[in-house]
Every structure is written in structure tokens, then in C-alpha cells.
N, C-alpha and C positions, 0 to 999 in steps of 0.2 A: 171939581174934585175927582171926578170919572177920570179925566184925561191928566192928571196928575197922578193916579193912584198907576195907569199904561204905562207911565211916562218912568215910572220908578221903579216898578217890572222889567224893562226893561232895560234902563238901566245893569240891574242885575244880574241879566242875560245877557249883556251885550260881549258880543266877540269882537275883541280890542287888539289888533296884532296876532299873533299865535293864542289869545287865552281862547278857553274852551267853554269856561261857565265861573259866572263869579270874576276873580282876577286869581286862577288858577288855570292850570293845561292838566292834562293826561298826561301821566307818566313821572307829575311832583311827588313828593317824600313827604311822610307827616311834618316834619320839622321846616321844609320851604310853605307847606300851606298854613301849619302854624303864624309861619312868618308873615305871609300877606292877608291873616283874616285876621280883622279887627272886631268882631264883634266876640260877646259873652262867652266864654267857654264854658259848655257845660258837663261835657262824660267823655270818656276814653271806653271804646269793648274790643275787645279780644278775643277771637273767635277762637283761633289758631295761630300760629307762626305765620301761613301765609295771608291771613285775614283779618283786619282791623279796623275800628271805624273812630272820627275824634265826632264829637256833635254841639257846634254853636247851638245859640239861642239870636234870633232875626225877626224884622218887622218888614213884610211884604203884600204890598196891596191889604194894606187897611188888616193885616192877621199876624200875631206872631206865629211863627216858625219856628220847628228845629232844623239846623241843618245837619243832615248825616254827611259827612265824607267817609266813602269805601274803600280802604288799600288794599291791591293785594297783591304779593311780593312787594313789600312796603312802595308801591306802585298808584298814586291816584285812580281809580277804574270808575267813580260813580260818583254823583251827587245829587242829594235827593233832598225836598222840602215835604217835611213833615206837618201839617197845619194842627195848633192847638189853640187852646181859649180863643173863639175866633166866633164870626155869626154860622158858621157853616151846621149848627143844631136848629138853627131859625131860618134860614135862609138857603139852606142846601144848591137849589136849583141855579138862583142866583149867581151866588159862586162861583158853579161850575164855569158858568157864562163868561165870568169876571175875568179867570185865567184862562178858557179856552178864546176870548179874542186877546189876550195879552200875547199869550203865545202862538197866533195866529199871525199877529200884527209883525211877528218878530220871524218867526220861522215859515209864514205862509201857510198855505192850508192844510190840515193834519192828510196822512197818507191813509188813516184807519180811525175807523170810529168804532167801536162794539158795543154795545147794550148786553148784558148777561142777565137775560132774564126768565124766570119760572111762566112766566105767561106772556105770549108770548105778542102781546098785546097793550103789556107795561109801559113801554116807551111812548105809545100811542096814547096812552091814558097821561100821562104826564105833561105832552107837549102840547094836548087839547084842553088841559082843566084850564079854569078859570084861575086858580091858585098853584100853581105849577109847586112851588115851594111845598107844600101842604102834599100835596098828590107823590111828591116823590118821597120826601120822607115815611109817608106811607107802605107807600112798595118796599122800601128800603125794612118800616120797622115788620114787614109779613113776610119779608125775604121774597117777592116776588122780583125783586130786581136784586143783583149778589153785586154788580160793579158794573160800570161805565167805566170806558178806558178810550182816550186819545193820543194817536200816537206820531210824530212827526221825524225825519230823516233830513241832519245837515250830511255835509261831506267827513266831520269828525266823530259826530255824537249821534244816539237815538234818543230821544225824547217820548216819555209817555205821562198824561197826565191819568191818575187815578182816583175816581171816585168808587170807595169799597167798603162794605159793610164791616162794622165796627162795634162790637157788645159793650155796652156801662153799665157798671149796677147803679139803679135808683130806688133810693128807701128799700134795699133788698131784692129787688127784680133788675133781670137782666132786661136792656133794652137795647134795640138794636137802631144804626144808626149811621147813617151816611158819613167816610171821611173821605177829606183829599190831600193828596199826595201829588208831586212831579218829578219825576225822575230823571236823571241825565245819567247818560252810560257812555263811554268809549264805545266804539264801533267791534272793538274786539273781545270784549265784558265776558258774552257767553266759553267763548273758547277759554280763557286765561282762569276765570273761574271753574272750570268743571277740572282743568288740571290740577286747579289749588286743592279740588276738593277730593280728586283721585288721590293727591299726592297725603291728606292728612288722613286717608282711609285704610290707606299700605303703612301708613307709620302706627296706626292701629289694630291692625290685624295681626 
């Protein structure tokens, strides 16, 4: 089941001819990625003129997903996996493991690894407990650890996986809570976005 759940990951990921992620490239138009996602549509946001996002709904290594797609200058710039209703409130650690060798297997070894942590000690306490699962959720609900972040570089895209503190309320209290996220960005993301966002700031002023 392990090496069927890899196997379907990446699938997902796989770089097929020019696609980039998915069976999509950098630089499609809402209406061409429309056209090649078959799964659920769930929400359309609208940022600004130059920034938009559509977001399926997706079943990936054993979790659904939402998937965000980022336009900007109606321009494909991002795609990112959102994890919901999933074990990752039971099994955190796990997890993480689960997609940092999917995306290992697929992109090789990440270029950065971070721990963000209040002590400074966390990471240490995690990768020694007996219940690793237990131990980090922990960190996660004292805020001793704020994210884990993994990051890998193709020739098109950067890739980062993110595990990042997340607040619920339960029966009235907030609790706080490991999520994960993977991102995919064109290689040019930051530059294209900081002009969309100059540019919706002078149309504000």
C-alpha cells in the first residue's frame, strides 16, 4: 500500500514533455487549466486584476486535498496542495515522512531543510521520542516548533514542502496544530509577484 500510495504521488508530480506539475506548465490561462483538470471544482478568489486563484478538490497519498492554482497576469505562477480531513491531527510526524520521501524519490534530495523552533532543542526531542507522532504535535500545540519547511530546486520550478502551525477551535478553545502544505512555484514567482503587487498599490494610492 506504501509503494502504491509513492507510486501515485508521483504520478501527480510527474514531468511529462514540457508539463511543469500536474498536466499543466507555467504560463497556462485559467481557461487551458480548466480544461485539463478533471477533478472537483471547488472556489474561484480574486485577489486583484493581476491575481487569482481557481481551487479543486484531490485525493493524494491516502489525503484529500485542495488544490490551489495561482495566476498572475492571468499567467499559471503556482500550485500548491492544501491537505484537509486527512490523519495529519493523529499522525503529524508520519506524514511528514510520507511526502518528504515521495518528493525525494521524485526530485532527489531536498536543497534545505529548516526546523523553526522556540527551543532550540525541539527537533532533538522529536526525532529521539519513542512516539515521535505525539512529541511533535506537542511542540506544535506549545508553539515550541512554528514550521518545518523542505525545500527542493528543478530547472523550472522551486518546490517547498510545509509543515506550519494551524489554530481550531475545539468545544471553544483554540488549539493549535500541525499542517501540511507543498508548494510548486515557477522559478520566476517572486519577481512577477512583487510587480503585481506594486502595480495593485499605485492603482490604490
Amino acid at each position: 500500500m506504501k509503494t502504491f500510495f509513492l507510486l501515485l504521488f508521483s504520478t501527480y508530480c510527474l514531468v511529462v514533455n514540457s508539463q511543469d506539475i500536474r498536466n499543466v506548465t507555467w504560463g497556462m490561462t485559467p481557461a487551458m487549466v480548466q480544461q485539463t483538470e478533471s477533478n472537483k471544482f471547488f472556489e474561484k478568489l480574486v485577489r486583484d486584476k493581476n491575481n487569482s486563484m481557481i481551487i479543486y478538490k484531490d485525493f493524494i497519498l491516502g489525503d484529500s486535498v485542495y488544490v490551489w492554482y495561482q495566476f498572475l497576469y492571468d499567467s499559471l505562477a503556482s500550485v500548491s496542495y492544501q491537505l484537509y480531513n486527512s490523519s495529519i491531527f493523529e499522525e503529524p510526524y508520519s506524514d511528514m515522512l510520507k511526502y518528504v520521501m515521495s518528493l525525494t524519490n521524485k526530485y532527489g534530495e531536498p536543497i534545505d531543510i529548516k526546523w523553526d523552533c522556540r527551543d532550540p532543542k525541539s527537533k532533538q526531542y522529536v526525532e529521539t521520542a519513542e512516539d515521535k507522532n505525539s512529541e511533535l504535535k506537542y511542540n506544535f500545540y506549545t508553539g515550541d516548533i512554528t514550521s518545518i519547511t523542505y525545500r527542493w530546486i528543478t530547472p523550472k520550478s522551486s518546490i517547498v514542502l510545509l509543515i506550519s502551525s494551524t489554530t481550531l477551535k475545539v468545544e471553544g478553545r483554540d488549539f493549535k496544530t500541525p499542517q501540511i502544505s507543498v508548494l510548486y512555484r515557477t522559478l520566476n514567482f517572486e519577481r512577477i509577484i512583487r510587480k503585481a503587487q506594486s502595480e495593485n498599490i499605485n492603482e490604490k494610492l
